[in-house]
mmCIF entry with sequence, helices, sheets and N, C-alpha, C, O atoms, coordinates in Angstrom:
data_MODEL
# 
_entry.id   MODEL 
# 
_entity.id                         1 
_entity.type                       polymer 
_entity.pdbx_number_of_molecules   1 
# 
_entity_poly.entity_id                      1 
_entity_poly.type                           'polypeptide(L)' 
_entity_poly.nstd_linkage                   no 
_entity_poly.nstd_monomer                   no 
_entity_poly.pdbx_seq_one_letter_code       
;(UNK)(UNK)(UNK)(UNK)(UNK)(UNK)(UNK)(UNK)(UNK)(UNK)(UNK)(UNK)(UNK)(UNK)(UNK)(UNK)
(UNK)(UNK)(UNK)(UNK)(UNK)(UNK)(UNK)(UNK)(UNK)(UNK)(UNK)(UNK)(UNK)(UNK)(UNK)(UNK)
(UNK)(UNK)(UNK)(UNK)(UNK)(UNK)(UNK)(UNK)(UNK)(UNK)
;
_entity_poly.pdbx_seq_one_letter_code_can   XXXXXXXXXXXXXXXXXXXXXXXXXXXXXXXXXXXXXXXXXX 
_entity_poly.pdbx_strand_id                 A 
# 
loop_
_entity_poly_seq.entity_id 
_entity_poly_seq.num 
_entity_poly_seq.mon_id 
_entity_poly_seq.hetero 
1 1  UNK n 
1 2  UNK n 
1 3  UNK n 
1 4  UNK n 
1 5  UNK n 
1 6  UNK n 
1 7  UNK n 
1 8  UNK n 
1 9  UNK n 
1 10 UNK n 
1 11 UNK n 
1 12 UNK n 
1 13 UNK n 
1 14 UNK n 
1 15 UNK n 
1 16 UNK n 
1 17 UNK n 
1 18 UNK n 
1 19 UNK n 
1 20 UNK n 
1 21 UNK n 
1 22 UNK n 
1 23 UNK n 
1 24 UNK n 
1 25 UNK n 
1 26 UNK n 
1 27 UNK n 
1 28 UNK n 
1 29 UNK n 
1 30 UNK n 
1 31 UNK n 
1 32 UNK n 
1 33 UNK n 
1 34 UNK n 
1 35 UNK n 
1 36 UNK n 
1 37 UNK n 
1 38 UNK n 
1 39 UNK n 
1 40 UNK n 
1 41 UNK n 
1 42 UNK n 
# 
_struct_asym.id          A 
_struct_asym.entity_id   1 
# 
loop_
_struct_conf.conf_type_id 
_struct_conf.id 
_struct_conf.pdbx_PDB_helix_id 
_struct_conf.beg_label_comp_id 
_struct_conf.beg_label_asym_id 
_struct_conf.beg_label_seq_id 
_struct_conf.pdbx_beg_PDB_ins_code 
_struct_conf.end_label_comp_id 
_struct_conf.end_label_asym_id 
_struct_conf.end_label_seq_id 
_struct_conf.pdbx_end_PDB_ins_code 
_struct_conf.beg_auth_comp_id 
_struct_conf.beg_auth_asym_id 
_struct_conf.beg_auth_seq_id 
_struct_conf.end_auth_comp_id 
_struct_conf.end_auth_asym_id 
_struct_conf.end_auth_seq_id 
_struct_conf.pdbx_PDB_helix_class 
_struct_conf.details 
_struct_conf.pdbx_PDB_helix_length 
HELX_P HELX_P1 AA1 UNK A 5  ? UNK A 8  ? UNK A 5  UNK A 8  1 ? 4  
HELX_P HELX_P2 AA2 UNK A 26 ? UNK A 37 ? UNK A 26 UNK A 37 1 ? 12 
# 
_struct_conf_type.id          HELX_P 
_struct_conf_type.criteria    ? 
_struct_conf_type.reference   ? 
# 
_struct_sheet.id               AA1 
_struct_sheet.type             ? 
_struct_sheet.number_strands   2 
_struct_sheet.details          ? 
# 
_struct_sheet_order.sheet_id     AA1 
_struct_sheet_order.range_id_1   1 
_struct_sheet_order.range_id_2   2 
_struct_sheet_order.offset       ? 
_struct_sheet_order.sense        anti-parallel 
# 
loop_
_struct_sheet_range.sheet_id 
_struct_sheet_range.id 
_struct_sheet_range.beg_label_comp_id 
_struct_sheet_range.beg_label_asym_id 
_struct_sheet_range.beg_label_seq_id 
_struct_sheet_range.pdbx_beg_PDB_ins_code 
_struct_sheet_range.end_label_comp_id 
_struct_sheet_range.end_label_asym_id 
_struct_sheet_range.end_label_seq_id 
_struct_sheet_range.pdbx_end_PDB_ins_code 
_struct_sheet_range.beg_auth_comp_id 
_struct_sheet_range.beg_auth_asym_id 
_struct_sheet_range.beg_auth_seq_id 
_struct_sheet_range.end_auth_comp_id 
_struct_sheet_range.end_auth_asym_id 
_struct_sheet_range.end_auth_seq_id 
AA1 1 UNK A 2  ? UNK A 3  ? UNK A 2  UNK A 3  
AA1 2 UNK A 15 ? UNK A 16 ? UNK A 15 UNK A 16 
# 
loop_
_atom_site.group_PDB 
_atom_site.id 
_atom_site.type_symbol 
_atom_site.label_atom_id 
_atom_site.label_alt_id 
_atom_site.label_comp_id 
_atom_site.label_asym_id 
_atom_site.label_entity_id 
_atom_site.label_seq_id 
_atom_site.pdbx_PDB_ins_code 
_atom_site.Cartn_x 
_atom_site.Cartn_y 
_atom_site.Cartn_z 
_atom_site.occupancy 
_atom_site.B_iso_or_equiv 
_atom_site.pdbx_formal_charge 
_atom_site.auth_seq_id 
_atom_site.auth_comp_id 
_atom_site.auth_asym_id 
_atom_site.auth_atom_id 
_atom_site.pdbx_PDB_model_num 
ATOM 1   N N  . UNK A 1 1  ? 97.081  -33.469 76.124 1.00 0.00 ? 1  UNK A N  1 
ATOM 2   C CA . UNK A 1 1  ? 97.757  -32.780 75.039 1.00 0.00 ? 1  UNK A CA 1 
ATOM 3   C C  . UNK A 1 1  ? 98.801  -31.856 75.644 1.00 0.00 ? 1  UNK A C  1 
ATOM 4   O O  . UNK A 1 1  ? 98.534  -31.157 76.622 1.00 0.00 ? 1  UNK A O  1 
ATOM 5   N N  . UNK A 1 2  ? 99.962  -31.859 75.072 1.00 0.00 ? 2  UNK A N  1 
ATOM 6   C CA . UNK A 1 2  ? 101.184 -30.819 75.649 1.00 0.00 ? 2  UNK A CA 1 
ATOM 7   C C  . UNK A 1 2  ? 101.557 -30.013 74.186 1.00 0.00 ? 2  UNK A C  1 
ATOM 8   O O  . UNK A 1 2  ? 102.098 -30.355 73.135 1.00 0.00 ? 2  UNK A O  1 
ATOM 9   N N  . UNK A 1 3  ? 100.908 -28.638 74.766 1.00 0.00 ? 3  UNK A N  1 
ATOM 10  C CA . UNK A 1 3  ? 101.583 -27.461 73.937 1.00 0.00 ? 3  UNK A CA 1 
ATOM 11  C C  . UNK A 1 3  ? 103.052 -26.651 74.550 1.00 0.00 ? 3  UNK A C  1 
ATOM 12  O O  . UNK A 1 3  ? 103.271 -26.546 75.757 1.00 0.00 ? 3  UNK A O  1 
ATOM 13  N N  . UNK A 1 4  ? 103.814 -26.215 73.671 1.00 0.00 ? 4  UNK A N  1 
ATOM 14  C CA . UNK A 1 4  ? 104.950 -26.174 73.966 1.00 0.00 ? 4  UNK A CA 1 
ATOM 15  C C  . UNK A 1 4  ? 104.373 -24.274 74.292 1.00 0.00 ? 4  UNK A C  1 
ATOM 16  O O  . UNK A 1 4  ? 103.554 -23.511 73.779 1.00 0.00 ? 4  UNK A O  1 
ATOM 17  N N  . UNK A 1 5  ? 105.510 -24.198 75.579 1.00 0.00 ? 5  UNK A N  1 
ATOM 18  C CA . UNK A 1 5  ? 105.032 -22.405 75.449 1.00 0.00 ? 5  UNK A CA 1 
ATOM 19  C C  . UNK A 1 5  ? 105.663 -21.626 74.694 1.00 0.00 ? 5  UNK A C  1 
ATOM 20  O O  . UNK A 1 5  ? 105.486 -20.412 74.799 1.00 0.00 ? 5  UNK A O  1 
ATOM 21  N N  . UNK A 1 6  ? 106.749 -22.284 73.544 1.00 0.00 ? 6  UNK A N  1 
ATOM 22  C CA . UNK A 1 6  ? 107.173 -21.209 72.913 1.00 0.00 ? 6  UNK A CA 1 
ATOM 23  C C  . UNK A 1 6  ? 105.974 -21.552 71.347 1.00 0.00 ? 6  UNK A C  1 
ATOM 24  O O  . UNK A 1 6  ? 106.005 -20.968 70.264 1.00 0.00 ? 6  UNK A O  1 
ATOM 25  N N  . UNK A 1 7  ? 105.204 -22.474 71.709 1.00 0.00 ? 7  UNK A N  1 
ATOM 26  C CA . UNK A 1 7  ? 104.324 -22.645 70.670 1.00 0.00 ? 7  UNK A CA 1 
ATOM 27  C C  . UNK A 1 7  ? 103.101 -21.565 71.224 1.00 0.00 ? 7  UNK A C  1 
ATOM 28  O O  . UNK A 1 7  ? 102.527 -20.992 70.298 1.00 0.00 ? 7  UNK A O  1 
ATOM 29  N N  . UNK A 1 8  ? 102.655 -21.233 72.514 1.00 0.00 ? 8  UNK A N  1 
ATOM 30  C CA . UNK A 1 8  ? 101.694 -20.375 72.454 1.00 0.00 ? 8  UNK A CA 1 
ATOM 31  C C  . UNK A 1 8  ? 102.244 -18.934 72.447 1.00 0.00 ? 8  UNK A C  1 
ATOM 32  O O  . UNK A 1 8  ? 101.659 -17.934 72.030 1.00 0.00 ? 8  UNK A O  1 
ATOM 33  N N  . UNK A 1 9  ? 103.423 -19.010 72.962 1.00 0.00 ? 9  UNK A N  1 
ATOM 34  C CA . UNK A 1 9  ? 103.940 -17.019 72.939 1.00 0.00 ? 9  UNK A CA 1 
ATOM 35  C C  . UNK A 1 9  ? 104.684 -17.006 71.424 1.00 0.00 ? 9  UNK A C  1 
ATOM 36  O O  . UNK A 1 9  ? 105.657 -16.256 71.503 1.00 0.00 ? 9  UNK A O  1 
ATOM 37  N N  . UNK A 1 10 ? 104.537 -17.665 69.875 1.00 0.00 ? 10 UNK A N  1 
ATOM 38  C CA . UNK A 1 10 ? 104.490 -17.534 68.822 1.00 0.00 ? 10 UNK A CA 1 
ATOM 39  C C  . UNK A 1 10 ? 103.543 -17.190 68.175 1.00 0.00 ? 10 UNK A C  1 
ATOM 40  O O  . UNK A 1 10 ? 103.461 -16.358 67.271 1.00 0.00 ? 10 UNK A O  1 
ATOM 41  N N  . UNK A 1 11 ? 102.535 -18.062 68.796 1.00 0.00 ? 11 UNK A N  1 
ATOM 42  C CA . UNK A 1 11 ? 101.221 -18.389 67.700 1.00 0.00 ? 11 UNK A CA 1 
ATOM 43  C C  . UNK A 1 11 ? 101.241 -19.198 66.716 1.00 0.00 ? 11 UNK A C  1 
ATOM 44  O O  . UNK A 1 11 ? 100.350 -19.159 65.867 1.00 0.00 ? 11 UNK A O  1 
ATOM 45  N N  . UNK A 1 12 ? 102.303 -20.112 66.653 1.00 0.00 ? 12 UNK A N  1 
ATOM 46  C CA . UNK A 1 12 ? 102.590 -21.138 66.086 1.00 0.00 ? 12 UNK A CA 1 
ATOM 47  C C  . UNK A 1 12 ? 102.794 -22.205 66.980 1.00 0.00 ? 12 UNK A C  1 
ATOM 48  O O  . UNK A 1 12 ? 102.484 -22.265 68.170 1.00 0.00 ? 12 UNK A O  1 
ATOM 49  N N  . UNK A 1 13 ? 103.487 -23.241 66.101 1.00 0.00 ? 13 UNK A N  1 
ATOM 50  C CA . UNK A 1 13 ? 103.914 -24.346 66.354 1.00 0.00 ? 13 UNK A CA 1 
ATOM 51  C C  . UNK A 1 13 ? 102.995 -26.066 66.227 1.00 0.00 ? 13 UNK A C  1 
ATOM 52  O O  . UNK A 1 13 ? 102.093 -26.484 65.502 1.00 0.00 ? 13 UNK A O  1 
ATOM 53  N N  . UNK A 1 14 ? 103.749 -26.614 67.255 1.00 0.00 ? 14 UNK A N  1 
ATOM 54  C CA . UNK A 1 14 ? 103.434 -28.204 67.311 1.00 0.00 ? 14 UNK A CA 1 
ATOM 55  C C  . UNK A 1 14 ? 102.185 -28.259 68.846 1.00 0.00 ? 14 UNK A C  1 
ATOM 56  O O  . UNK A 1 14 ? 101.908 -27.616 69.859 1.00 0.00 ? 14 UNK A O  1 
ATOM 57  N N  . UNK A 1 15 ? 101.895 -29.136 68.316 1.00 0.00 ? 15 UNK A N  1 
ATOM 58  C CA . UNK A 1 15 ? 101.097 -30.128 70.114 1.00 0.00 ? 15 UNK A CA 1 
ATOM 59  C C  . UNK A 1 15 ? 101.343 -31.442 69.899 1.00 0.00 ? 15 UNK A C  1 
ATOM 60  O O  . UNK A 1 15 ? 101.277 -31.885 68.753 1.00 0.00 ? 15 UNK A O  1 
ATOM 61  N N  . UNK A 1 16 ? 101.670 -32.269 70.997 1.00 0.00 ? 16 UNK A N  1 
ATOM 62  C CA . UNK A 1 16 ? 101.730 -33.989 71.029 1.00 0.00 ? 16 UNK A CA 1 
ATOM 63  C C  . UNK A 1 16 ? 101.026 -34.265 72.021 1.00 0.00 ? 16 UNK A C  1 
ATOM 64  O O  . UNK A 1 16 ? 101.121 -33.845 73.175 1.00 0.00 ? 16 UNK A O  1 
ATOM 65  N N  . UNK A 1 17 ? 99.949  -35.338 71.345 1.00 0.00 ? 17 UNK A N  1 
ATOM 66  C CA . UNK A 1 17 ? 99.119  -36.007 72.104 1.00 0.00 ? 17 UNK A CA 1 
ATOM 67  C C  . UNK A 1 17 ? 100.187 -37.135 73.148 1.00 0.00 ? 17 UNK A C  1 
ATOM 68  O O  . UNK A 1 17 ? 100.933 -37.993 72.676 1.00 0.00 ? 17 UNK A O  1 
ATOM 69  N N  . UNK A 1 18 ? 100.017 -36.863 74.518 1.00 0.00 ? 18 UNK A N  1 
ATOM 70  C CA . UNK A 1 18 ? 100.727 -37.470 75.100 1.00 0.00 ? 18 UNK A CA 1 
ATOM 71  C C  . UNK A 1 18 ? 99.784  -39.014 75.659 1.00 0.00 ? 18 UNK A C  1 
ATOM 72  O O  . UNK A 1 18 ? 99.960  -39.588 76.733 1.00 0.00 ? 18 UNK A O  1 
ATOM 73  N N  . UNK A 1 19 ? 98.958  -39.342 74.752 1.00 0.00 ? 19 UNK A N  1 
ATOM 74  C CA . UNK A 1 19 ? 97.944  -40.103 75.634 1.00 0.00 ? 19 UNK A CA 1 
ATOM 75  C C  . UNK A 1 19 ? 98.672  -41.553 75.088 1.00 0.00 ? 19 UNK A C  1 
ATOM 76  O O  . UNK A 1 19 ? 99.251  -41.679 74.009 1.00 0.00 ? 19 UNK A O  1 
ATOM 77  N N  . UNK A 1 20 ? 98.503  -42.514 76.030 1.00 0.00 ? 20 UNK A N  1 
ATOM 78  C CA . UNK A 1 20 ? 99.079  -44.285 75.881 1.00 0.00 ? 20 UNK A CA 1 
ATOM 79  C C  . UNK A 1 20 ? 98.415  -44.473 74.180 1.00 0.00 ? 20 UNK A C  1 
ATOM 80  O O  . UNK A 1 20 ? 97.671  -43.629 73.682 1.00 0.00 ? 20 UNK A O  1 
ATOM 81  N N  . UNK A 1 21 ? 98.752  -45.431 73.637 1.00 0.00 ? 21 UNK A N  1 
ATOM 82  C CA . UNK A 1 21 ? 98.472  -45.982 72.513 1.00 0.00 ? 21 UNK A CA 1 
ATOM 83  C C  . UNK A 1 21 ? 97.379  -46.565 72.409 1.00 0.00 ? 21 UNK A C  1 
ATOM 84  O O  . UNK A 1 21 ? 97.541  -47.307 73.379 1.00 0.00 ? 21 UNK A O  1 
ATOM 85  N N  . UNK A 1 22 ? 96.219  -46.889 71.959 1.00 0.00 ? 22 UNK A N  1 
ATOM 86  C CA . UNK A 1 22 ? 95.238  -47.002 71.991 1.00 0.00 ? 22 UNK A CA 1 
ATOM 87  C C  . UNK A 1 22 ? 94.850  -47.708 70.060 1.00 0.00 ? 22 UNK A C  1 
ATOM 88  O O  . UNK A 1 22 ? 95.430  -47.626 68.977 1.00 0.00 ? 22 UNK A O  1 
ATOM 89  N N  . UNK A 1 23 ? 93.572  -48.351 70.570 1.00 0.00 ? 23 UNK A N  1 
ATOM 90  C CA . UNK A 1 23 ? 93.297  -49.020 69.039 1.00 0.00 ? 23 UNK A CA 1 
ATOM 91  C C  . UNK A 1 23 ? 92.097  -47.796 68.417 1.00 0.00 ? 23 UNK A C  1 
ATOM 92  O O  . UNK A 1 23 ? 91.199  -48.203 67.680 1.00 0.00 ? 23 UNK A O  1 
ATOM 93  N N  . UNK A 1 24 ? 92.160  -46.664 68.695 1.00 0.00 ? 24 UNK A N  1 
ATOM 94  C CA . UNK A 1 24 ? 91.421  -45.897 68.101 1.00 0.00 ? 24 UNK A CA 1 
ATOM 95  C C  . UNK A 1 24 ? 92.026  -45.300 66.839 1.00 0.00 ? 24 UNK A C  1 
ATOM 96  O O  . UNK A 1 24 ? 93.249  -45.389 66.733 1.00 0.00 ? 24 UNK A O  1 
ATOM 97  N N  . UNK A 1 25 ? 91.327  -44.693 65.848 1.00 0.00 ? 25 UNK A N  1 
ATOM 98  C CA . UNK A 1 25 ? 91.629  -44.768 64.839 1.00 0.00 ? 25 UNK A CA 1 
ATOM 99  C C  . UNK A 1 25 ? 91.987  -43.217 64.296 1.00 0.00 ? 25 UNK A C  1 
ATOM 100 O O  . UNK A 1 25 ? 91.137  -42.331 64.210 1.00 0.00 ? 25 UNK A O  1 
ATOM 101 N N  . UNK A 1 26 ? 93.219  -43.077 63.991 1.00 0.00 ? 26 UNK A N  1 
ATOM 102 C CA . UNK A 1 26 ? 93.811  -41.937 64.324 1.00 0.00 ? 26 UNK A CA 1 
ATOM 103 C C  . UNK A 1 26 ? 93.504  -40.794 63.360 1.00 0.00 ? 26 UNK A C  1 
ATOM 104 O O  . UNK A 1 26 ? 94.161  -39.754 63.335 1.00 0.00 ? 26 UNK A O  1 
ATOM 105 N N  . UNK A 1 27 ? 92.713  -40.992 62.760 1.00 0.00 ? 27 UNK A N  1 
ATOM 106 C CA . UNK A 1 27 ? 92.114  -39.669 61.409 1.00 0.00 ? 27 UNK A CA 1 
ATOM 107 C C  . UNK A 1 27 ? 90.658  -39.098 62.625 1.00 0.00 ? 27 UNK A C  1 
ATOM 108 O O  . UNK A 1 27 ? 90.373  -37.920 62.840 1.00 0.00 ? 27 UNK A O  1 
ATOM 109 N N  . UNK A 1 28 ? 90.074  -40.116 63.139 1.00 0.00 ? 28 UNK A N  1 
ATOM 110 C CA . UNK A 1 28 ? 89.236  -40.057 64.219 1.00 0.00 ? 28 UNK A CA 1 
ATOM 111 C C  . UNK A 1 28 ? 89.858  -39.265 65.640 1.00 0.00 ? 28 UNK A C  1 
ATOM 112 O O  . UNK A 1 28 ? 89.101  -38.427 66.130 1.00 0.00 ? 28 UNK A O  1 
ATOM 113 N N  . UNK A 1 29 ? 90.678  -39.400 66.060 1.00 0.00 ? 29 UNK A N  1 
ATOM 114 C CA . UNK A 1 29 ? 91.373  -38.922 67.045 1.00 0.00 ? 29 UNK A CA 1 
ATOM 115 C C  . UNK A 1 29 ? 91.428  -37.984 66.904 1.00 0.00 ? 29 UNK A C  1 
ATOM 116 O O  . UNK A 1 29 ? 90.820  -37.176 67.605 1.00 0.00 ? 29 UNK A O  1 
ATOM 117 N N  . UNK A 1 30 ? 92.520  -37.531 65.497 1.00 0.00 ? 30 UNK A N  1 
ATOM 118 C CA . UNK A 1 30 ? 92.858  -36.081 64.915 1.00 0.00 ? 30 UNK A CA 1 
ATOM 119 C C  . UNK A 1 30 ? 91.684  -35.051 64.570 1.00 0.00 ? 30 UNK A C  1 
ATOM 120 O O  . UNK A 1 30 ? 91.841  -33.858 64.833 1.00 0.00 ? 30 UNK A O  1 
ATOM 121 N N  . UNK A 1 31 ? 91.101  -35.282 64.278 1.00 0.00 ? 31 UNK A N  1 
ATOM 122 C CA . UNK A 1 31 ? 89.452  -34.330 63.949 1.00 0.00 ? 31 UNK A CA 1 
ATOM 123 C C  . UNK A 1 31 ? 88.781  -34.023 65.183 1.00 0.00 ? 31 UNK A C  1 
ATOM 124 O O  . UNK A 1 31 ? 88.204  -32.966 65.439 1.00 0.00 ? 31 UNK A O  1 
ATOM 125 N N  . UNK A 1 32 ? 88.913  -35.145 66.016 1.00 0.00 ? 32 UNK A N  1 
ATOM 126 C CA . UNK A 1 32 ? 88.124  -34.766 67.359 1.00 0.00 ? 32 UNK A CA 1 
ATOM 127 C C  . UNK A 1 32 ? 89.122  -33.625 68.177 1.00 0.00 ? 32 UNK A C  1 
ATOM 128 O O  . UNK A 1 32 ? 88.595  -32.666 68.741 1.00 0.00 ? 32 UNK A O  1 
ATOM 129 N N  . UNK A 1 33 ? 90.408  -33.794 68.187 1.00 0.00 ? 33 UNK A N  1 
ATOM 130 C CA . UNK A 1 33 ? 91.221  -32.819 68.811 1.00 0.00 ? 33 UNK A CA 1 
ATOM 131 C C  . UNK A 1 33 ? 91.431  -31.284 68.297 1.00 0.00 ? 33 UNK A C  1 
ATOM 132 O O  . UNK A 1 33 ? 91.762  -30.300 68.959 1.00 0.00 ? 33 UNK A O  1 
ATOM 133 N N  . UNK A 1 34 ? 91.077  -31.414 66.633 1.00 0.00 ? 34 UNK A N  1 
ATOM 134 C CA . UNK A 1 34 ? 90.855  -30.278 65.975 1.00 0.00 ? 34 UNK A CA 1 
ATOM 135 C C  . UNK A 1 34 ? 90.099  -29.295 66.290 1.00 0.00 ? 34 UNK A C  1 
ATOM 136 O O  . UNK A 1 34 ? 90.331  -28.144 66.660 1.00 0.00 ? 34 UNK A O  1 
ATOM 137 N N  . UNK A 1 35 ? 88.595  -30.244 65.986 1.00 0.00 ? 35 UNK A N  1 
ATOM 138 C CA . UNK A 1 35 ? 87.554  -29.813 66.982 1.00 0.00 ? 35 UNK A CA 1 
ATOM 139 C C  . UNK A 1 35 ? 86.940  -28.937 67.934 1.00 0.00 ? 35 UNK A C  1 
ATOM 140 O O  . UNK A 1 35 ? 86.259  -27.912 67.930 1.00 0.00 ? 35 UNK A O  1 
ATOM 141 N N  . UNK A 1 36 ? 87.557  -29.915 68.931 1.00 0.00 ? 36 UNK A N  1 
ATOM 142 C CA . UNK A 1 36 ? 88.357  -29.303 70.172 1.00 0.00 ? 36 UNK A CA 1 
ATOM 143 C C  . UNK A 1 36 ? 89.142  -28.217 70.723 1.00 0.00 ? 36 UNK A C  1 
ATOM 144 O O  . UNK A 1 36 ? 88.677  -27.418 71.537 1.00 0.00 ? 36 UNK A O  1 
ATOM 145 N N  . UNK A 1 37 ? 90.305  -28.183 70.294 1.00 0.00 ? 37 UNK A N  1 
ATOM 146 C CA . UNK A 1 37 ? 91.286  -27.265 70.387 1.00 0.00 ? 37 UNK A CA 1 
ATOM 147 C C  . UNK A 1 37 ? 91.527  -26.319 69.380 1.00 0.00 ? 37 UNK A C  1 
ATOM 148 O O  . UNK A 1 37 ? 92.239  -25.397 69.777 1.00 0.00 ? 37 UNK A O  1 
ATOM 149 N N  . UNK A 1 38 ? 90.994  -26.200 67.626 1.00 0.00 ? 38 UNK A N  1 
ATOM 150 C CA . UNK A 1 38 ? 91.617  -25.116 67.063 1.00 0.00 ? 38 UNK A CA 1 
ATOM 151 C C  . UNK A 1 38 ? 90.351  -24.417 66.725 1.00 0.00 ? 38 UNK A C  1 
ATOM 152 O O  . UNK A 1 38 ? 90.242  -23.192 66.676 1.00 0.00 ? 38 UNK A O  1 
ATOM 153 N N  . UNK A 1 39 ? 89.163  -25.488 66.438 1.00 0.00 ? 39 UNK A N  1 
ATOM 154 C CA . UNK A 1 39 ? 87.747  -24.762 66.117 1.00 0.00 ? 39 UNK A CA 1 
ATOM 155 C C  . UNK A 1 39 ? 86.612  -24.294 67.008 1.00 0.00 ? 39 UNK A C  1 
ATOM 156 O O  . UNK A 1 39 ? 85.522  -23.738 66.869 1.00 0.00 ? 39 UNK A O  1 
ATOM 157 N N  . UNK A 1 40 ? 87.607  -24.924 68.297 1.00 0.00 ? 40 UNK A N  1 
ATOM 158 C CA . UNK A 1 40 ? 86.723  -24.763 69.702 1.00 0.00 ? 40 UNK A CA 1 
ATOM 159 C C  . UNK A 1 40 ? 85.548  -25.128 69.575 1.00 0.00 ? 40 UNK A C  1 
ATOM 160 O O  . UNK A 1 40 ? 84.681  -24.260 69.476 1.00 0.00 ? 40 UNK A O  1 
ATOM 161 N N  . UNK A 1 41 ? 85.171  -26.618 69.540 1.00 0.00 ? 41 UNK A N  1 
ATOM 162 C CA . UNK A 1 41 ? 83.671  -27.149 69.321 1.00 0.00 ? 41 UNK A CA 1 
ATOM 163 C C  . UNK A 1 41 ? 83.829  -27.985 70.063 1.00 0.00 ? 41 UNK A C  1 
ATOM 164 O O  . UNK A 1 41 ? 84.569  -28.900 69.702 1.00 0.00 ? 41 UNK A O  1 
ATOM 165 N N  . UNK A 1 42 ? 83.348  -28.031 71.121 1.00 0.00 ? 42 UNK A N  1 
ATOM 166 C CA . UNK A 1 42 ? 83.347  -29.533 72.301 1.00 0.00 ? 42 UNK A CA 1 
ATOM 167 C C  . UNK A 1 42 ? 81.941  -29.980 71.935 1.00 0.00 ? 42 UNK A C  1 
ATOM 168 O O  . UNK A 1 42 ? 81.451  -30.976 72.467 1.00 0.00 ? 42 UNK A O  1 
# 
């Protein structure tokens, strides 16, 4: 995942999953990265 640093010295912004294309299913992807990164639940 690439956060932009004017996205963390805002407190806003974007992230792009920089990962190859894959047959996973992207509502699945998105929740797991949510998860992850905004609800902090590994």
């Amino acid at each position: 995942i690439r956060i932009p640093r004017v996205a963390e010295a805002e407190g806003k912004g974007y992230f792009e999953d920089r990962r190859p294309a894959s047959n996973m299913d992207p509502y699945v992807v998105t929740a797991r990265i949510i998860k992850t990164t905004i609800l902090n639940e590994a």
